[in-house]
N, C-alpha and C positions, 0 to 999 in steps of 0.2 A: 391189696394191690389190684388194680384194672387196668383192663387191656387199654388202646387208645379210643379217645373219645367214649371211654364208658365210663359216666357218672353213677355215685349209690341212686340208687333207683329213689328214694325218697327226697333228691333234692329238684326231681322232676317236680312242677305246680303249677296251678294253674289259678290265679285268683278272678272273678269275675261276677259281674252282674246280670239277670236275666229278665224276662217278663212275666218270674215267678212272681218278683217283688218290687217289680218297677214298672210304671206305665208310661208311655214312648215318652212325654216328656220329660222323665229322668233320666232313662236311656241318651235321652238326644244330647246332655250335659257328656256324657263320657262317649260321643261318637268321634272315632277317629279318622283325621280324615288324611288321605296318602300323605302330604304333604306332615303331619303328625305322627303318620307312622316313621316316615325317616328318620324322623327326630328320635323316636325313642329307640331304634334299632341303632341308631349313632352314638347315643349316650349310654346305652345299656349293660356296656363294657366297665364304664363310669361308676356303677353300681354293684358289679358285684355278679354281672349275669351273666352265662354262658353261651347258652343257646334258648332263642326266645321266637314266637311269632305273636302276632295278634289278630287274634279274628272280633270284625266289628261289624254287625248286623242290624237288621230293623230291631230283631228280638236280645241282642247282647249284647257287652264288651267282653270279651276275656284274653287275658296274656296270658299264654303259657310260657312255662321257662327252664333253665336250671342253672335253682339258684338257691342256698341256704340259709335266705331268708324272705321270708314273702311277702314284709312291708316295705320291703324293698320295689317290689312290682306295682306294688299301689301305688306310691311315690313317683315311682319312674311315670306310670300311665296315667296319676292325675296332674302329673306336670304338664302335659300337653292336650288336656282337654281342660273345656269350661269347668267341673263338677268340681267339687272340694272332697279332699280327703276324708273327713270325718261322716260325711254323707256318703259316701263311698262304702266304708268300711261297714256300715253299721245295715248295708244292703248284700253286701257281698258273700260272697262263698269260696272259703279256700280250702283246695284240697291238694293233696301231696302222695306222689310213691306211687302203690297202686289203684288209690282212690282219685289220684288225678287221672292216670292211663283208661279207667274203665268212664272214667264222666268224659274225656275225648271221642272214646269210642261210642258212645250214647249219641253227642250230640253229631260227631258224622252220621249217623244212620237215620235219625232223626226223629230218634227218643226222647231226646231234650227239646223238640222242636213245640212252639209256640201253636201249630198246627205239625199234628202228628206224622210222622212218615215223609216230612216234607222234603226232598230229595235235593234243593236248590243249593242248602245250608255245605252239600259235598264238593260245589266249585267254588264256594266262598272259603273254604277252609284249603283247597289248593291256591286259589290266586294269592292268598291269606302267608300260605308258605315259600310260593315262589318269591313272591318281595320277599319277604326276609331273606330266603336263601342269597336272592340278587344280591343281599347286602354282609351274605359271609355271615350271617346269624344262626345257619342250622348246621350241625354236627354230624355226626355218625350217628349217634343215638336219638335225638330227634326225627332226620331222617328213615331210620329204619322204622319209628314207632309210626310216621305219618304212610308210608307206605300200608305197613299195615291197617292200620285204619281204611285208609285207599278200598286196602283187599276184602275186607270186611265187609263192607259200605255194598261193593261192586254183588258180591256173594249173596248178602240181604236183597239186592234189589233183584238178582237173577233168580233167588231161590223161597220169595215168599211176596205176599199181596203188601208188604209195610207201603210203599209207594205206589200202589194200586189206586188207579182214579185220575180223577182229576181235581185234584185238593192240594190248593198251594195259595201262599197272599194272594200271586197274580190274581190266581183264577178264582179266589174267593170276591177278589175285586169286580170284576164280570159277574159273578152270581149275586151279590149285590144289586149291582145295576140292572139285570132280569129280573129281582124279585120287588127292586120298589119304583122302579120309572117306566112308569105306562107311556102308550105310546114310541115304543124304541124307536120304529123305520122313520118316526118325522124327528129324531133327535142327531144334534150335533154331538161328537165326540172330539176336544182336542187332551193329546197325550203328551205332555212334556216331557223328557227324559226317555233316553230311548238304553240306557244302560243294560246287565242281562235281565232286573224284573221287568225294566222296561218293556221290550223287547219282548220276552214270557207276554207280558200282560197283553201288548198287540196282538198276539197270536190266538190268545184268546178272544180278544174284540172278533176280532176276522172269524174264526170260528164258533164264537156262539152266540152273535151276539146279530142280529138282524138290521143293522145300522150300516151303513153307505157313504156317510157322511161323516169320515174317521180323518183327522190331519194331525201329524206328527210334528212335532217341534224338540230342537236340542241346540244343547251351547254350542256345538262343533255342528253348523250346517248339513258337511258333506253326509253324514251320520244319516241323518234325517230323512235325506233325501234320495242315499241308495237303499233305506229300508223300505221307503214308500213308494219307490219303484218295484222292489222285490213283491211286494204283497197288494200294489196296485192302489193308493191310497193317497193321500193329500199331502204336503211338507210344505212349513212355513219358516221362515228365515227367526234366528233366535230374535232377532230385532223387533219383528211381530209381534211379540209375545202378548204386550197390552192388547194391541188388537183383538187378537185370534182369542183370548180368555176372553175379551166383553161378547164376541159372539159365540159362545161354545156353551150349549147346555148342560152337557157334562164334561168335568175339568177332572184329568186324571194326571198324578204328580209323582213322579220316580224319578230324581232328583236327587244331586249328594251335596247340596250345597249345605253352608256351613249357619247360612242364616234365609230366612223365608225367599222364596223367590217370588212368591203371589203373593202378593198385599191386601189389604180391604178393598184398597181405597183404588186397586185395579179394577176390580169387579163391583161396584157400589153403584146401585141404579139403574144396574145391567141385565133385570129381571130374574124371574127362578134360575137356579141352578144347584146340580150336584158336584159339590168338590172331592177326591177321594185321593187321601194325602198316602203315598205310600212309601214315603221319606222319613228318615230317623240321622238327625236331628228332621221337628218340622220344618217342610220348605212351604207348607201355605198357611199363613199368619191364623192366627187360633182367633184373633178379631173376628174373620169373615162368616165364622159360625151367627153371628149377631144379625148378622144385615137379614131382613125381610126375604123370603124367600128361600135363600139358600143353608142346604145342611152342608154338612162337614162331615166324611166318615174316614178316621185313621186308621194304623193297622191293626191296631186291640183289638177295636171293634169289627172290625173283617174277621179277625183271626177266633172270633167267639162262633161265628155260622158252624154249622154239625149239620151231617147228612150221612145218611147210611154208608157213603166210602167211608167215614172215619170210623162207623163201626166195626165194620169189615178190616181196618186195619187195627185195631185195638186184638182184634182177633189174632196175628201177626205177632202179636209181642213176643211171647215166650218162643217163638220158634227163630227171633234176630237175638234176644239175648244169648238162646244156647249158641248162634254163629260166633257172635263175640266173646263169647267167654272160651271159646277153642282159639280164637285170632290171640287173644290177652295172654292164653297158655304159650303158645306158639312163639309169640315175641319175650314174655319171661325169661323163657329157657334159651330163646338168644342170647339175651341181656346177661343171663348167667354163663352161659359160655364163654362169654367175651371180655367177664371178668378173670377167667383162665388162660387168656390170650400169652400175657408173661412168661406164665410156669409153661406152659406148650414150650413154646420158643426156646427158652430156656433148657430146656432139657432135650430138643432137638437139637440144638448146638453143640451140647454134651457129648450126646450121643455121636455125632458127625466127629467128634474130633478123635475118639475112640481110638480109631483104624484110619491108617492112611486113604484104604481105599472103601470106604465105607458101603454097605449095601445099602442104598437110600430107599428100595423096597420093602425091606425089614423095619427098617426106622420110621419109617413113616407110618407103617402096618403098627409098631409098635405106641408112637404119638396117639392116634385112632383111636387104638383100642383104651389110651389111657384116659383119652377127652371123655370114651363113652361110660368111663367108669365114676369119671366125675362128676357126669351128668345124672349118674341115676343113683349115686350115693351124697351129692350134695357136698363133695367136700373140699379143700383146694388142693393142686396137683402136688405141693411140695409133699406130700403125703408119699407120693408114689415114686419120689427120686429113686431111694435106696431100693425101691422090688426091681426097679427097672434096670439098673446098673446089674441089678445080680441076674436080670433076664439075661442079660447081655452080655456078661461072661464069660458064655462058652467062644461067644463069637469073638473076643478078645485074643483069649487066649490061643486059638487055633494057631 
């Protein structure tokens, strides 16, 4: 028996793919996009699921859930993306109970992360939860466990070098374009997508980057054009867009569309230039790799640069894992107590009915002392009905 909203802890799962075994091109088949999320939080009930979110990144897909059975997740989440089941499956990783709760906590801190310690992955897995929750998808028990993670995540970044630096796609993207485009101060920059790598990624242009000639562009104009007030910068109308790409030496793309937003045949003829796609699915056609002049760099290829911050954080590991594995303790022994929720109750009720006018200080003192016995012998409360009645006794009898 469990208390409310607490499932056996093994029907928590999480199935998913990463860029352990996928390169953005395969990822980009299982990218989900809002309008796909709804879907599958709509139907999810349909299946068999409880409480579920999905987080979809450059470097991932994964739904978590709880649910007991975990082709069921696969099912539900290749229904709404391009990719097929059998390809799916035979990339993926499903883990369950506590091996799903500790690979959560991993990729919040950003142990799983495609670039190490990357701290971005922690608003992606909240924006990640608030949709769902909007949609009446998260529980008691998912809630508490994403909290913790939260508290985890917050702890690691306050109490060790793991996010120390400046190492992240954005800014791997900027380090990039410093280490192979001579000439910066006579180069144009146009930025499409101003979303938050977007966004991240400006802030690095403006900071490290010795370029003047920066113009932002977004589907949603007004976007556009109070960022590039805020940082003092250029905006062009999305309509633009051929334009501003035939004259832009360097073409940077953070973008959630669902198919290429940059074509060849946008930029064909239009002289050198550096593309640097930081979209998953791609939004710049894999064609323009071909055209004379121009390279193509996506996020793999960013996400392979190493410099002394990621050694430094490599250093950092063992001192986020012992954070998490107190977080992991911490929420366990929630999850256990809340399977005692019943027998509490239950035996406060009991208790309460005893005596007309009950001491609700004793009883309570008495409940306490019972939860904490349960807690450190592991057992369940019906155990302790009968000591308890005969605690109570005297108090009866008077």
């Amino acid at each position: 028996m469990y208390g409310p909203s607490t499932p056996d802890i093994s029907r928590f799962q999480v199935a998913g793919i990463n860029y352990k075994k996928t390169d953005a091109a395969v990822r980009g088949q299982y990218a989900v996009s809002p309008e796909a999320y709804k879907a599958i939080l709509t139907e999810s009930t349909a299946y068999g699921i409880d409480e579920l979110f999905v987080l979809s990144t450059c470097n991932r897909t994964e739904i978590y859930a709880i649910t007991s059975d975990s082709s069921q997740l696969i099912n539900l989440l290749c229904a709404h993306t391009q990719g097929d089941i059998k390809t799916f499956r035979s990339l993926a990783y499903i883990k369950n109970g506590s091996a799903a709760i500790e690979h959560l906590f991993n990729v919040s801190a950003g142990l799983d992360s495609q670039i190490l310690g990357d701290y971005e992955i922690i608003g992606q897995i909240k924006q990640a939860v608030k949709f769902s929750k909007e949609h009446s998808r998260i529980g008691a028990f998912t809630e508490r466990l994403v909290n913790s993670i939260l508290q985890s995540s917050k702890t690691i970044k306050n109490q060790t070098e793991l996010s120390g630096g400046t190492v992240s796609v954005s800014f791997s993207a900027v380090q990039y374009i410093r280490q192979n485009v001579k000439d910066l101060e006579k180069k144009s920059i146009l930025l499409s997508g101003i979303g938050k790598i977007g966004r991240n990624t400006c802030k690095n242009l403006v900071d490290y980057l010795p370029v003047n000639n920066i113009t932002l562009i977004n589907r949603t104009d007004e976007k556009a054009g109070h960022l590039a007030r805020e940082l003092g910068l250029k905006c062009a109308l999305y309509s633009q867009l051929r334009e501003e790409v035939k004259k832009a030496d360097i073409i940077i793309v953070a973008t959630n569309a669902q198919t290429p937003t940059i074509l060849a045949k946008d930029i064909e003829g239009s002289g050198e230039k550096v593309l640097i796609d930081l979209s998953i699915p791609y939004n710049v056609e894999l064609q323009t790799a071909k055209l004379p002049g121009v390279v193509l760099v996506n996020v793999d290829e960013l996400s392979k640069l190493k410099d002394k911050t990621l050694r430094k954080r490599k250093a950092e590991v063992p001192k986020a894992r012992r954070i998490i594995a107190e977080h992991i303790e911490d929420f366990l022994e929630w999850h256990e107590m809340r399977k005692h929720v019943p027998v509490l109750k239950a035996v406060k009720i009991k208790l309460q009915g005893i005596h007309h006018n009950p001491d609700q200080e004793r009883i309570q003192k008495v409940i306490n002392g019972m939860a904490v016995k349960m807690r450190q012998q592991n057992q369940r409360g019906c155990h302790y009905i009968e000591a308890i009645n005969e605690f109570m006794a005297p108090v009866v009898n008077q």
